[in-house]
Structure formats: C-alpha cells, structure tokens
C-alpha positions in Angstrom: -46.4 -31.0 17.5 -48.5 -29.1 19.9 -49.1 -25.6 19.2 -49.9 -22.8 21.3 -51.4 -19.3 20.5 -51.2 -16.7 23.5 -54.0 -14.4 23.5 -54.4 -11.8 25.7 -57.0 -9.8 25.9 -58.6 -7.1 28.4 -60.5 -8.5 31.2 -64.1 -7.5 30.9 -64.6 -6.8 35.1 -63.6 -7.3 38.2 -60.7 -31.3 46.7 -61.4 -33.0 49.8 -65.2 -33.3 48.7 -64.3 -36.3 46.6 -61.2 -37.5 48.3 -59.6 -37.7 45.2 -55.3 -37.8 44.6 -54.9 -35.9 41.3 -54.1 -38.7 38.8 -52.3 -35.9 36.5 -49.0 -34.8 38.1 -48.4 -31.1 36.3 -44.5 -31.6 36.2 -44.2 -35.1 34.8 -45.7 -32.5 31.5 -44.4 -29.2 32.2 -41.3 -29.1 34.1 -40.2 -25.3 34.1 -44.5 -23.9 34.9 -44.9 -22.1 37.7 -47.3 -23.3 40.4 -50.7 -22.1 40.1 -52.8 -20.9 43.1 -56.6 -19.8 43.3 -55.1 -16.5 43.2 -52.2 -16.6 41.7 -51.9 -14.7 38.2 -50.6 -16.8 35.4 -48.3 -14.8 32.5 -48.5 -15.7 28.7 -44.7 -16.5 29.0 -45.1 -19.4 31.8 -46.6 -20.8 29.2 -44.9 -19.7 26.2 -41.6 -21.2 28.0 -42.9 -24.7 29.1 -45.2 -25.5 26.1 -43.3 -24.9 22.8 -42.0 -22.2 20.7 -44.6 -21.7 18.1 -47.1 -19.4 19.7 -49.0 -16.7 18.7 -49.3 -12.9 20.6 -52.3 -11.0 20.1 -54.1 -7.9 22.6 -57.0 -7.9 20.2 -60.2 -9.3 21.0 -62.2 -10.6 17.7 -64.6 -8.9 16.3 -67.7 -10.4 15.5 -67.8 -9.6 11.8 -64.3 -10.8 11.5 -65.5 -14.2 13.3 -68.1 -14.7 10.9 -65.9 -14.1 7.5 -63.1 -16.5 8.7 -66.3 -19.0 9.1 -68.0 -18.1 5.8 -65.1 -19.7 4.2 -66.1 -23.1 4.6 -67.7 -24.2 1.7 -71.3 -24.3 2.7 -71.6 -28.2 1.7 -68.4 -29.3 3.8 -70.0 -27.3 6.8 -70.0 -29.5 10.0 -72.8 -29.0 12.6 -71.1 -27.8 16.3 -72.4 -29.4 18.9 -71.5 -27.5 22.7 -71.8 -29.2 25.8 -72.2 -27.6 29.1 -70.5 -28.3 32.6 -71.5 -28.3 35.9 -73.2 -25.5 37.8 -74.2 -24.2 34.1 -76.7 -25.1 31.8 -76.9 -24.7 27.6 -77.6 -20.8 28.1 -73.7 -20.7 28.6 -72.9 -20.8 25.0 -75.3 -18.3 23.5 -72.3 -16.1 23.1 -71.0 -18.7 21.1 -74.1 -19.9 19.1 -75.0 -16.7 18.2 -71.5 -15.5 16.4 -71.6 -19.7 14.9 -75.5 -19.3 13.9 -75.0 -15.8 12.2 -72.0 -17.5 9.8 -74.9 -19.8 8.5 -73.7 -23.1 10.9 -76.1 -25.9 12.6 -75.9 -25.2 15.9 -76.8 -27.5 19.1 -76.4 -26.6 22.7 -77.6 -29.6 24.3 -78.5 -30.0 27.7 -75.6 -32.3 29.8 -77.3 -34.5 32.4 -75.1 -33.8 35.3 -75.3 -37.5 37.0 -72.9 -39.5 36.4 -70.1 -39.6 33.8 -70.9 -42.9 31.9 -74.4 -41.8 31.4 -74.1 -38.8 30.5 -71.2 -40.0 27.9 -74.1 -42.2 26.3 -76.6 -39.6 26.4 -74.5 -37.1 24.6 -73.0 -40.1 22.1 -77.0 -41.2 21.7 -77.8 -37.4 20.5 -74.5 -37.3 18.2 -76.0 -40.3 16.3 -78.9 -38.5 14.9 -76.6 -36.2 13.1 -75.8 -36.5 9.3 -72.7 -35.2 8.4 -69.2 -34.3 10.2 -69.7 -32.6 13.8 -67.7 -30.9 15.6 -68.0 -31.0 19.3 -67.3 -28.5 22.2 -66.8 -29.4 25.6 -66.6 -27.2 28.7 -65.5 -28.2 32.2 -67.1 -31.2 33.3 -68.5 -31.2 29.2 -65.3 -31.9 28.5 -65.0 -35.0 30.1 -68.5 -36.0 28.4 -67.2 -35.5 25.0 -63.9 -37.1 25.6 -66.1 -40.4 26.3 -69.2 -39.4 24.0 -67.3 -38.9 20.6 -65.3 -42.6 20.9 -66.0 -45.1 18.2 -68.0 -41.8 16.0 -66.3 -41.8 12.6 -68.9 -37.9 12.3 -66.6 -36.6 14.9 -64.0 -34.8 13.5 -62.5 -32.2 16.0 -62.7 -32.0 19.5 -62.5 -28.3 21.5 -61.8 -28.4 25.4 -62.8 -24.8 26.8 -61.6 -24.8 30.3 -61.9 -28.1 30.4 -61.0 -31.5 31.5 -59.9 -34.3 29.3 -59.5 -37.2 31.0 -57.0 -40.5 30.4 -59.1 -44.2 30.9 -59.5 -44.3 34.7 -59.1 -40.6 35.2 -62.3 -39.4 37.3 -62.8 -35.7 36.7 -62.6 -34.6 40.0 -59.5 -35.6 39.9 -58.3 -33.2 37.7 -58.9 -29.7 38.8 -55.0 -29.0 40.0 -53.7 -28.4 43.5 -54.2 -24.5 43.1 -58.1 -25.2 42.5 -60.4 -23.7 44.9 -62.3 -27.0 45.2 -59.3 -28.7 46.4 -58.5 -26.1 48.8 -61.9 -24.9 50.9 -64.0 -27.4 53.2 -67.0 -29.4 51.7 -69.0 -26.7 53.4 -67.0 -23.8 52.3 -68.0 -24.8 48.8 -71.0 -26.5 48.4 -74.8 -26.8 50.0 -75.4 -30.4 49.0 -78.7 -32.3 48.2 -80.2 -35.8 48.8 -80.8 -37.2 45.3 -83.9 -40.2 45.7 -83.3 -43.7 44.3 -79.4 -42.4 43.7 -76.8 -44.8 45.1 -75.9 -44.6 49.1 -73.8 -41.7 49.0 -74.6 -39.8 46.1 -75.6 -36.2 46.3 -76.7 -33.3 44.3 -73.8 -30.2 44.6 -74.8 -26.9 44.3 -71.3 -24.2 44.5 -72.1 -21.4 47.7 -72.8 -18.1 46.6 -69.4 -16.4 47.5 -67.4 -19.4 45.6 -69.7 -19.3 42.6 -69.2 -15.4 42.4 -66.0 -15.0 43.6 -64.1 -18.3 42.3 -66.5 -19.8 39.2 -67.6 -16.4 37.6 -64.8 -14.1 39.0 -64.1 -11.7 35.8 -68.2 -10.9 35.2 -69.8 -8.1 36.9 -71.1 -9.4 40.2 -74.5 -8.6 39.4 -74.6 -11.1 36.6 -72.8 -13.9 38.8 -75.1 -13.6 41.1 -77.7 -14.2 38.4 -76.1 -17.1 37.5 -75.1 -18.4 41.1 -79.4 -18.4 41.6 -79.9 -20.0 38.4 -77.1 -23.0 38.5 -77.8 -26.7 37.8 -76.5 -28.9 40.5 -74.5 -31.3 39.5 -74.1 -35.2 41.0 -71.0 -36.3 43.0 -71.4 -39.4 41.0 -70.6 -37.6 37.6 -66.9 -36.4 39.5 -65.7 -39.7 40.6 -66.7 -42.2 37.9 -63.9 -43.0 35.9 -63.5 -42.2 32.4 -64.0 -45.1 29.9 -62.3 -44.2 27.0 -60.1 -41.4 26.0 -61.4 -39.7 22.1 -58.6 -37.3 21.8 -56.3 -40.2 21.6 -57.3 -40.6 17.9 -59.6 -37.2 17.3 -57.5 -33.8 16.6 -58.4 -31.7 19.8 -58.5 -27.7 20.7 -57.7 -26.9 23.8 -58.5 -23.0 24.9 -57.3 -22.3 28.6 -58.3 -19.3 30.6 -55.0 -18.2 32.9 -58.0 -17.1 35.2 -60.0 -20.4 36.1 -59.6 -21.2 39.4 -62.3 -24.1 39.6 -59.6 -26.1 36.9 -56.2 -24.7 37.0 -53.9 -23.4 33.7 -51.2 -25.6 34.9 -53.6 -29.0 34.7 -55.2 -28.0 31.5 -52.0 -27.7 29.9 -50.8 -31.0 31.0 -54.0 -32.2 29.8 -53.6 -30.7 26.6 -50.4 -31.1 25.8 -51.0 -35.1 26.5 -53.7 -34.6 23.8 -51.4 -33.1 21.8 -54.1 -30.1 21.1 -53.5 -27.3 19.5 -53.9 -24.7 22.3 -55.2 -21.0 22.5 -54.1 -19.5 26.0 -56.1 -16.4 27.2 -54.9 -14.3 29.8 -57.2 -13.6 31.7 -60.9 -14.6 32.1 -62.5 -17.2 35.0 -64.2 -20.5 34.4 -66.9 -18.5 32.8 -64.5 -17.0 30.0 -67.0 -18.9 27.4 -69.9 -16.3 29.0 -67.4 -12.9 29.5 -65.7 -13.4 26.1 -67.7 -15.3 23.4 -65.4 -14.0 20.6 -62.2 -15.4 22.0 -63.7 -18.8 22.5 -65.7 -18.7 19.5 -62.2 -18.2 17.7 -60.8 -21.7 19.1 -64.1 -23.5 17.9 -63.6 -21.3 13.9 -60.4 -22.8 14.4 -61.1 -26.5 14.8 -63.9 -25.9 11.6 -61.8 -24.6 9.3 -58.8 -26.8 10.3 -61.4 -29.9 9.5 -63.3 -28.6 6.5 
C-alpha cells in the first residue's frame, strides 16, 4: 500500500522546448486531484482524498537534534552510506542542508556531481560511482536526479532504498521532459520566456546547453527563498543539456527497490499532481509538504532530511 504523510510546515519567504506529450496522464492515477497550475495552491486534503487514507498531519518543522537521534538509532555497523544526486540548474551545493544534519548523525555522505548531458550517461556515471561503494547505499534523487537514480541503481543489489525529492521517476521510454505536468511553468512560457540557450561543441545537431532566465529561476525554480539568495543561485546555475530531457529512460529501479517520494505542493518546474502519479506508480511511501518551491531541499533541509531518515531506518 502506498502511504502518505502530510506535512505542513511554514513557508520560509516569499513544455514546448522539447515538444514533448506528457507520457503520464495524472487522472488515469488520481481521479478526484485537483488540476494544478504554476500558481495554483495545492491543499494537504487534495491529496489526503485521492491518495489513501493513512496519512500523517504535522505543522512542526524537525528539529535538527531530533533528526540526528531518530538517525543515531541505526546500529552503527548496519549504517548505509547516502548518496544525493543533484538536478538541473543546480549543482552538489544543493544538499548541504541535507549532508550536514546526515554527517552530524555519524553517516557517509556523498553529494556527487550529476553530469547534466544526457540521461543514459549520466545513468552510467552515477551507477559507475555507486560501484565503488562497500556496503548498502541509499540513494537520493532530486528533479532531473531523480531520473538518474531511477536508471543508475538497476541491476545494484547495494541499493536498498530509493528517495525522489521533487522529482521525476520515470517508466522505460519515459523522457523526463515529459514529465513535468500541464500546470509546469516549462510547459507553459515560450522557449525564450524560459531559457537563454547554448551551443554545445561536438554535441549532436540540435543539442544545446539550457540555462533557466533570471525571472523564471527566481520567480518559478526558487520561489519560497529570499530573492536575494535566488538570485545567487540563478548566477551560479549549471546548465543543463536538452539531450538529458528527451532521452528515454532505460530501465525503471523503483519497480523492484522500495522508494520515498517527498513532494513540495509548491514546485512549479514539476507539478504535485505528476509526482503523485509518479509515486503512487512506484508505490512510494510519500511525505507531502505544503508548501516550498523546487528548491524545498535548500529552504527546508529538515523536512527533506526527514524523508531520507525515513528510507535509513526503514532499511537498516
């Protein structure tokens, strides 16, 4: 059964680029949830209603020191090492919320850099680097990550939980660009309204670099941190390869890995309503948070740090 926990907590501040259909049609999972828009608010109890009936309430955002004694107890010898995996427009520096709460608790920790390119190759680079770990990992995916680790972590008997974070989780065949929702801002502006795009040299015809405009990154991507730290991270962004949002997904890990799924009600780059489909195909055990942006991993560390203590203690 899938299960959902609701979380709310208080918010810290106020496409036709790839010509894609969306392969994952939101009703055919969740008949009675609302349509989601860029700026539509999402409630706890649209999801509540649609996804099942064992869900959790809670207004209180974990502490850190409560984080850290739920992780202590794992035995330190059945400990696995978490290994995160940025998306696009973001680089490893996205989960130092995360790795300090998980490195504090006594955890291996790796934040690995995600090549951006192309989703085969970047599958293999991230299932290359997961080979030269001992022991039981589990692996954390955000946004585009997601789609890595879904194809990375196949055929890796070390893998032993899988945690979506705003994520995508494609079927076989599913690109990811496919999968942000019809309420997504990138399937809703102009090419130009969203992106200033790059030549890549020796990339196939047709393949360029994407970097999001400043008033979608701020405004759309980052949209519940302060603008001055947006902006920060608008100027600092990694751009990311057309290429790695319309190759299909190979292989689909959550089909035999247990999976967490945490969904910000506030993303507007990958919409509620197509993360719960995805997750509910998964059948992952999902943590809603109202609230939040894409970016919830950066403005609240501590809630998505709970989904990832979660999927550790659940597998230890």
């Amino acid at each position: 059964m899938t299960t959902v926990h609701l979380v709310t907590f208080p918010a810290r501040r106020s496409s036709r680029w790839l010509a894609a259909t969306a392969v994952i049609a939101t009703a055919a999972f969740v008949p009675s949830l609302v349509a989601v828009s860029s700026n539509a608010a999402v409630k706890p109890t649209d999801f509540a209603n649609s996804a099942t009936s064992a869900s959790h309430y809670t207004s209180a955002d974990p502490s850190t020191a409560s984080l850290i004694k739920r992780l202590d107890s794992v035995p330190a010898a059945k400990r696995p090492t978490i290994v995160l995996v940025h998306g696009a427009w973001a680089d490893t520096s996205s989960w130092d919320g995360e790795m300090k709460i998980l490195m504090a608790a006594g955890y291996q920790v790796r934040a690995i850099p995600n090549p951006l390119e192309n989703l085969t190759t970047d599958s293999e680079t991230v299932a290359d680097f997961l080979k030269s770990i001992h022991g039981p990992i589990v692996l954390v995916g955000h946004s585009y990550g997601g789609a890595v680790i879904t194809n990375a972590a196949t055929g890796n008997p070390n893998v032993k939980a899988l945690v979506y974070v705003d994520a995508s989780a494609p079927a076989p065949g599913e690109t990811n660009g496919s999968l942000s929702g019809a309420g997504s801002i990138l399937n809703k502006d102009t090419p130009s309204q969203l992106f200033t795009d790059v030549s890549l040299p020796n990339a196939p015809e047709g393949t360029e670099e994407l970097y999001l405009n400043e008033n979608i990154f701020v405004h759309n991507f980052a949209n519940d941190l302060p603008v001055a730290e947006a902006e920060q991270l608008w100027a600092s962004q990694r751009g990311a390869s057309t290429a790695a949002f319309d190759t299909p997904s190979k292989t689909a890990a959550w089909k035999t890995i247990p999976s967490w799924y945490f969904i910000s009600t506030g993303d507007q780059i990958i919409t509620p309503s197509s993360e719960l489909a995805m997750a509910k195909r998964a059948h992952s055990k999902i943590t809603i948070f109202h609230g939040g942006s894409h970016l919830t991993l950066i403005s609240h560390p501590n809630a998505v740090t709970s989904t990832i203590a979660s999927a550790i203690v659940a597998v230890s």
